[in-house]
Each structure stands twice: as structure tokens, then as C-alpha cells.
N, C-alpha and C positions, 0 to 999 in steps of 0.2 A: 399689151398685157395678154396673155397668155388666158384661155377661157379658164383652164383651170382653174387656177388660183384665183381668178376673178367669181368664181361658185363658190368657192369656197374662203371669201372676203371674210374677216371677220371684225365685225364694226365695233366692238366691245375691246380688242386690242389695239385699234389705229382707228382714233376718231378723224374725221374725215369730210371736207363741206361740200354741199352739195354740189358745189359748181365743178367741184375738182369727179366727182362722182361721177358728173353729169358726161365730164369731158373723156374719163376712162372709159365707162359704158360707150361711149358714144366713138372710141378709135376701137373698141376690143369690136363692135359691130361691122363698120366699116372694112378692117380687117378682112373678116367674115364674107362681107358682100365679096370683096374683090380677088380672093382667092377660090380655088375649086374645091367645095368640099361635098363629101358622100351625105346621101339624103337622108338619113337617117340619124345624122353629126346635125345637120341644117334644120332636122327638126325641132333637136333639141337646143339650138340656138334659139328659133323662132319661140320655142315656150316660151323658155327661159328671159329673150325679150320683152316677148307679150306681159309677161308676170314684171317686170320692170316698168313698163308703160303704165300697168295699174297704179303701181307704188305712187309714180309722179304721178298721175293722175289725181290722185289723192291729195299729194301734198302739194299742186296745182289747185284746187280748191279750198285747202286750210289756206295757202297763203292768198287768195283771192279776195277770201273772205277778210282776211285778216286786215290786209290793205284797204276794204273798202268801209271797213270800223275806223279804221287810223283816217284816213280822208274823212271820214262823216266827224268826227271828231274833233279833226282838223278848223272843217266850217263852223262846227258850234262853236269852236273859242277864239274866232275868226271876228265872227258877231257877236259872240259878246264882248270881244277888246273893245267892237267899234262903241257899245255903250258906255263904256268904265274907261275913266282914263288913269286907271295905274298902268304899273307895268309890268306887273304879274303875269295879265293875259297874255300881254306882246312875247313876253318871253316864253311861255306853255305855245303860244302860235308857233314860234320861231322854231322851237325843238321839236314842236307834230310835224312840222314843215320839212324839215332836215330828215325826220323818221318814216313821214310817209314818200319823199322821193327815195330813199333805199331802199322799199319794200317795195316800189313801182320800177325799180331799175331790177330787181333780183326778179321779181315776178316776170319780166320782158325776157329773160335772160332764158327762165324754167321755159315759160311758153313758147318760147322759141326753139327751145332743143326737144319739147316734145315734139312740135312739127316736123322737126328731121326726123326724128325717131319714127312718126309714121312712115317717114319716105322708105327709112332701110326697109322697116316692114312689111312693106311694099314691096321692097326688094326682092329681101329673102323670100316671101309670098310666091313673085314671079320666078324665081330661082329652083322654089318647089316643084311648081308647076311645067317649067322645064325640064328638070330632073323627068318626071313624070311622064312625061309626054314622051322624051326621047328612049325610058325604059320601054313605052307600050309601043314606040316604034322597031325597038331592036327585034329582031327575032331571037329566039334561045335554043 
């Protein structure tokens, strides 16, 4: 994907789930690292990055948080099936149980692509730096 169009994404015309988001940002990056671009193209990658990392950041915390509500949740009606023997509880267990492994598997999924995400950062970081270095070595 092309940076362009990837700036100018518009999420209000093409809704769009995270993981697919995750995986676009994450080749338009790559992209990036592995070709040669002018320093001033690579800076505005690196914002443009950076301001994405916050985004997840973010929404690495709502869902952190959110998972570790559904777990604690989970325990409470855990313990109280073990005192009641209908089977209301079992079944309210069964379904926190099925809900909070898919917010523990998406949650693995997010923390894991922001750890790439530092790496490019890193990347492009050392790429800058390059750039830089080999400008103050050039003579003019």
C-alpha cells in the first residue's frame, strides 16, 4: 500500500479490523525500511509511525484492561458455580470462558505487532541517523 492513500485512509467509508490494519501499517512500513528514501520522505514516515504507535498504544491498554475485567469476572462466577448447583453459573462460566480466551488471543496478537513496530522504529530511527551522518560526511 502506497503511503499515500494509506494517510489519507478513510475509516468512516471502509470499516476495517484491527488485525487487517495492523497487518497494512505493518507491510506499508516495512516497505519503507527496505527501500531508499530521501530524508525528509523518512521523516515524515517516522511521525507518521510514531503517531500510530500512540494510537495502539492506547488501544493496547483499553484492551488490557478490558481482558483483565472479563478474567476477574470469569473467577467470580467460577466460585460462585462452585457454591450453587444450578446451571446458570456453569453456563455464564462457559461463555466468560470462550470470551475471555478471544480477548487473550487478540490482545497477544496487538502486543505482539507493537513489538515489531518498535523494531521498524528503530529502524527507520537508525536510517535517519545514517542519512545524517553520511550528509555531514559528504563534502558540498
Amino acid at each position: 500500500m502506497k503511503f499515500n492513500t494509506f494517510l489519507h485512509h478513510n475509516p468512516v467509508k471502509r470499516i476495517i479490523s484491527i488485525t487487517r490494519y495492523l497487518k497494512e501499517h505493518e507491510n506499508s512500513i516495512k516497505e519503507i525500511c527496505n527501500r531508499e528514501t530521501n530524508p525528509d520522505e523518512l521523516q515524515l514516515y517516522q511521525k507518521f509511525h510514531e503517531k500510530q504507535i500512540k494510537f495502539m498504544q492506547n488501544e493496547r491498554l483499553i484492551h488490557l484492561i478490558v481482558t483483565l475485567f472479563i478474567c476477574l469476572f470469569l473467577l467470580l462466577v467460577l466460585g460462585f458455580s462452585m457454591m450453587v448447583t444450578s446451571w446458570i453459573p456453569h453456563l455464564l462460566s462457559f461463555i466468560l470462558l470462550i470470551l475471555a480466551c478471544g480477548y487473550l488471543i487478540h490482545y497477544f496478537k496487538l502486543e505482539n505487532a507493537i513489538q515489531r513496530w518498535y523494531i521498524y522504529s528503530n529502524r527507520i530511527e537508525a536510517k535517519l541517523h545514517e542519512n545524517q551522518t553520511q550528509h555531514s560526511k559528504d563534502p558540498q
